[in-house]
C-alpha positions as CSV (number, residue, x, y, z in Angstrom):
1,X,82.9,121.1,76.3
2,X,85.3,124.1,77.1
3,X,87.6,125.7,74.1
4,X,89.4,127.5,76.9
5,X,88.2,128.9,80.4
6,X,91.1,130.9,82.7
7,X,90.0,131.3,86.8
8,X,92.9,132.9,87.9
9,X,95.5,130.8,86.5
10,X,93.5,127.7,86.4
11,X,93.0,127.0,82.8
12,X,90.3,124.5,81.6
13,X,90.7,123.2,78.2
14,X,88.8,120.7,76.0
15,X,87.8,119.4,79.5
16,X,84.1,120.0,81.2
17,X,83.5,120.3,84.6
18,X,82.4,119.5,87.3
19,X,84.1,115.7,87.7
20,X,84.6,113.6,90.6
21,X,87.8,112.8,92.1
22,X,86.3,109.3,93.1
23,X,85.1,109.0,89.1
24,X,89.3,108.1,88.6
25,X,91.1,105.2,90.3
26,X,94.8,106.3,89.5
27,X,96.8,109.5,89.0
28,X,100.4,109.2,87.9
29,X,102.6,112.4,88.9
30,X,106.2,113.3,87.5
31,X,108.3,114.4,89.8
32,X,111.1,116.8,89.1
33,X,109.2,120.4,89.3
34,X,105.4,118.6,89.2
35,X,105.5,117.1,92.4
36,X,109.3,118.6,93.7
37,X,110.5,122.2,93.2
38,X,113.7,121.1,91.8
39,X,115.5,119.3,88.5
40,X,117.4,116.7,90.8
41,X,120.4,116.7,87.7
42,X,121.2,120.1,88.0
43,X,121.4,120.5,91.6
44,X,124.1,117.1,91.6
45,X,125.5,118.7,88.8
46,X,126.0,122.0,90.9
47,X,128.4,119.7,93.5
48,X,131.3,119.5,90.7
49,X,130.3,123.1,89.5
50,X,128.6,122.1,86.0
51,X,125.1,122.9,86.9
52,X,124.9,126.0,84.5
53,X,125.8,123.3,81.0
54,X,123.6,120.6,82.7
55,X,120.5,123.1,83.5
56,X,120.8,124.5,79.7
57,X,120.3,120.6,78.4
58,X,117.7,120.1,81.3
59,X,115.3,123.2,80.3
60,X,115.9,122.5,76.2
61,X,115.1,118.8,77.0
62,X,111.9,119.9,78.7
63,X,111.1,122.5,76.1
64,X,110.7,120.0,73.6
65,X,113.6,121.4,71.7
66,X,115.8,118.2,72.4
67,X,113.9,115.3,70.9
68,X,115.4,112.6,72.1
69,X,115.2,112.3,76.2
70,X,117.3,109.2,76.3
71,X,120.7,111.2,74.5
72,X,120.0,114.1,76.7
73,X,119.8,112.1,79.9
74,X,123.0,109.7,78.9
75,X,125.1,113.2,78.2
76,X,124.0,115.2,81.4
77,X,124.6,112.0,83.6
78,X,128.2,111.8,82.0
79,X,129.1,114.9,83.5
80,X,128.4,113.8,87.1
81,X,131.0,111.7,86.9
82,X,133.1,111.7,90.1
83,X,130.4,113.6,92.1
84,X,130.3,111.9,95.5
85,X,127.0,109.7,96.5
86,X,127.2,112.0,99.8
87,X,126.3,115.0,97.5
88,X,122.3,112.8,96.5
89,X,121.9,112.9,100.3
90,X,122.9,116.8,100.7
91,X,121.1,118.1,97.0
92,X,117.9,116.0,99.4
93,X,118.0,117.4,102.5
94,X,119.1,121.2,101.8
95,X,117.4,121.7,98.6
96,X,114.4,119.5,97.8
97,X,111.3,120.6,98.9
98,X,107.5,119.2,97.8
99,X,105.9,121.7,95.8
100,X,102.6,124.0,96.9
101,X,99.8,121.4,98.0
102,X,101.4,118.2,96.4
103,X,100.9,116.3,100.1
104,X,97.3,117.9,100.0
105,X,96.2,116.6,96.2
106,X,98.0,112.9,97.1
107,X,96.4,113.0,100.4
108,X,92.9,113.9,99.1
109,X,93.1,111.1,95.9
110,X,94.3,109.0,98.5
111,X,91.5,109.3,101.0
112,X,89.3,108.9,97.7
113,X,90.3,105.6,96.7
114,X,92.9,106.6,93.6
115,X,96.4,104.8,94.1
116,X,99.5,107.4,92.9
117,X,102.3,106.3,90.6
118,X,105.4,108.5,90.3
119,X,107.2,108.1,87.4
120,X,110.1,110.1,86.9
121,X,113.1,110.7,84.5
122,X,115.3,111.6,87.7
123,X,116.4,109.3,90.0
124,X,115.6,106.4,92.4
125,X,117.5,108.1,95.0
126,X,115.1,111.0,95.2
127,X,111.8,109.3,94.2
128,X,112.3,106.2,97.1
129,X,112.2,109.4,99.3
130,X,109.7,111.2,97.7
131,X,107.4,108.2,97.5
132,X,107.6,107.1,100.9
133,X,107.5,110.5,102.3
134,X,103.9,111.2,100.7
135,X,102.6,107.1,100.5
136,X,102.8,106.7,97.3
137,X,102.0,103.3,95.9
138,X,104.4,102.8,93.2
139,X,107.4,104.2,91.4
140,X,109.7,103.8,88.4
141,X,112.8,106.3,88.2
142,X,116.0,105.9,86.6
143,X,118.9,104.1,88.5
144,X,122.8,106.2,88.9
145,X,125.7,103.4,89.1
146,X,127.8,104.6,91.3
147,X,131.4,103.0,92.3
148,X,133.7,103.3,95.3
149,X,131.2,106.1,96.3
150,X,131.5,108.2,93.6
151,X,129.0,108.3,90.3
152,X,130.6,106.8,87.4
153,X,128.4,108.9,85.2
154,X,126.4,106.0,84.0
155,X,122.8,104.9,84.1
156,X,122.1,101.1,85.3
157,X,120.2,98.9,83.5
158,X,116.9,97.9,85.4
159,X,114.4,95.2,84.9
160,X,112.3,97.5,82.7
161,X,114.9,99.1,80.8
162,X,117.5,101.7,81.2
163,X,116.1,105.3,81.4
164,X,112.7,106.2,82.4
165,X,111.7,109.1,79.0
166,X,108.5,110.0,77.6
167,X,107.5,106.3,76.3
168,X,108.5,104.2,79.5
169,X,106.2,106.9,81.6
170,X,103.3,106.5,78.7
171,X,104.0,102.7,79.1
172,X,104.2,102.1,82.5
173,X,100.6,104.0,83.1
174,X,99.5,101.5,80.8
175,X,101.1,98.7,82.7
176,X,99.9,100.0,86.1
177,X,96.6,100.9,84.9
178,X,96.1,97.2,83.0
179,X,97.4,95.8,86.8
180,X,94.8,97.8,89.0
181,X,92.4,96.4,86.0
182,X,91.2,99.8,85.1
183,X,90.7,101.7,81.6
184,X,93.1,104.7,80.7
185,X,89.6,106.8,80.9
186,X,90.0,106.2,84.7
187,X,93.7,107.9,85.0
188,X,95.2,111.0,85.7
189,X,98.3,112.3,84.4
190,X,100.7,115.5,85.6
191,X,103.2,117.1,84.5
192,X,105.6,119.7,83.7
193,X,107.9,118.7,80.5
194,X,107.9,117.5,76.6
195,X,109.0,113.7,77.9
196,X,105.6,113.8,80.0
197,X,103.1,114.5,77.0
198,X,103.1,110.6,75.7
199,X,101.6,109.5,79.3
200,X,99.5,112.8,79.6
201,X,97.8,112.1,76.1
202,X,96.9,108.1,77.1
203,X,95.6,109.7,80.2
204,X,91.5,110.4,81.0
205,X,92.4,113.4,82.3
206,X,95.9,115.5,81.8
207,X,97.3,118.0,83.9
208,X,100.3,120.6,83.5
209,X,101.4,122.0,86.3
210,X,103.4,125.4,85.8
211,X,104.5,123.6,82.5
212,X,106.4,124.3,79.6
213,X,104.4,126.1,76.5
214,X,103.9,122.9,74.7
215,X,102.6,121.4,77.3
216,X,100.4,124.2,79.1
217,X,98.5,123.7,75.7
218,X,98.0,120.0,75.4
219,X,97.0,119.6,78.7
220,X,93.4,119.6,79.8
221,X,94.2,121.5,82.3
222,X,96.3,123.6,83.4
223,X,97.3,125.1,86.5
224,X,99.5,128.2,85.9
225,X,99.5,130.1,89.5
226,X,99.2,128.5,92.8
227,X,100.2,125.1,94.1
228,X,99.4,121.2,92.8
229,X,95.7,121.2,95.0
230,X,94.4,123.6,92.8
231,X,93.2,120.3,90.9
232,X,90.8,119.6,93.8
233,X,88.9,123.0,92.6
234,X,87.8,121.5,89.7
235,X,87.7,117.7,90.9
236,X,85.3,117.5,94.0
């Protein structure tokens, strides 16, 4: 077992290769800067000009510094209020791009028999797009209300709750993984922020992905240069 082993900015912690890809049958992905190179929030939030007071909550939230993900999410929502729906469609086609290799890593677990969960504490706008756009077999995101097309600066309340935060992503891997009939042992986990480390800890294998401090040293891994297939170095 590996205390801590850096190949150009692929750092292998607590964690021994070489493992199969095919050895796991699921990998769950966040999505705002894991498998997308943008915090959806702040670039809505840059339509009504507050992205600068939204991206200051966004980056402490991911830090770890704001503890609770629900609070943060309910006040940074608020002040999209009034932002038309139009802006979701233009913040998706003008500023969202996949990150390095994320359509190369899903492609290859994928072709080696994992199925991919997204789970995300942006928005089902984005990750219906995102998930169909790289096949990805389910998803659970948070909801905007919106009204006379406009957000009201509201979250809506789904059949699993309200917002998506660190214990509905640790939860739903469960809930996925207990539905495809496989042990934790078996699962992936990557991401980028505090509100992923709960899923990323229940997880066989965890993975940050150009991550916050705190997470960069939880992780098992951790891939601090290059894009999201770096994983398939280490996972043949």
């Amino acid at each position: 077992m590996s205390d801590s082993i850096d190949t150009n900015g692929l750092v292998l912690q607590r964690f021994t290769p070489p493992l199969r890809l095919r050895d796991f049958r699921l990998i769950a992905f966040d999505m705002d800067s894991t498998l997308i190179n943008i915090e959806c929030i702040d670039e809505i939030a840059d339509a009504v000009g507050k992205k600068a007071e939204v991206a200051a909550i966004t980056e402490a939230t991911m830090r770890g510094e704001i503890k609770d993900f629900k609070e943060s999410l309910r006040r940074r929502v608020a002040l999209l209020q009034g932002v038309p729906v139009s802006a979701l469609q233009e913040v998706y086609d003008q500023r969202l791009r996949l990150n390095p290799g994320a359509d190369i890593l899903v492609a290859a677990c994928k072709a080696a028999g994992l199925k991919v969960l997204l789970v995300s504490g942006g928005f089902t706008f984005f990750a219906d797009r995102v998930k169909a756009r790289l096949g990805i077999d389910f998803a659970r995101s948070n909801l905007l209300d919106e009204a006379g097309g406009r957000l009201t600066g509201r979250v809506v309340q789904q059949s699993w709750g309200d917002i998506c935060d660190g214990a509905e992503k640790r939860r739903t891997l469960l809930e996925v993984a207990s539905l495809l009939g496989i042990s934790t042992a078996e699962t992936i986990a990557v991401g980028d922020g505090a509100n992923d480390l709960p899923m990323m800890g229940e997880a066989g294998l965890s993975v940050a992905f150009h991550a916050k401090p705190k997470v960069r040293e939880q992780a098992m891994v951790a891939i601090n240069e290059g894009g999201l297939d770096r994983l398939l170095d280490i996972l043949k």
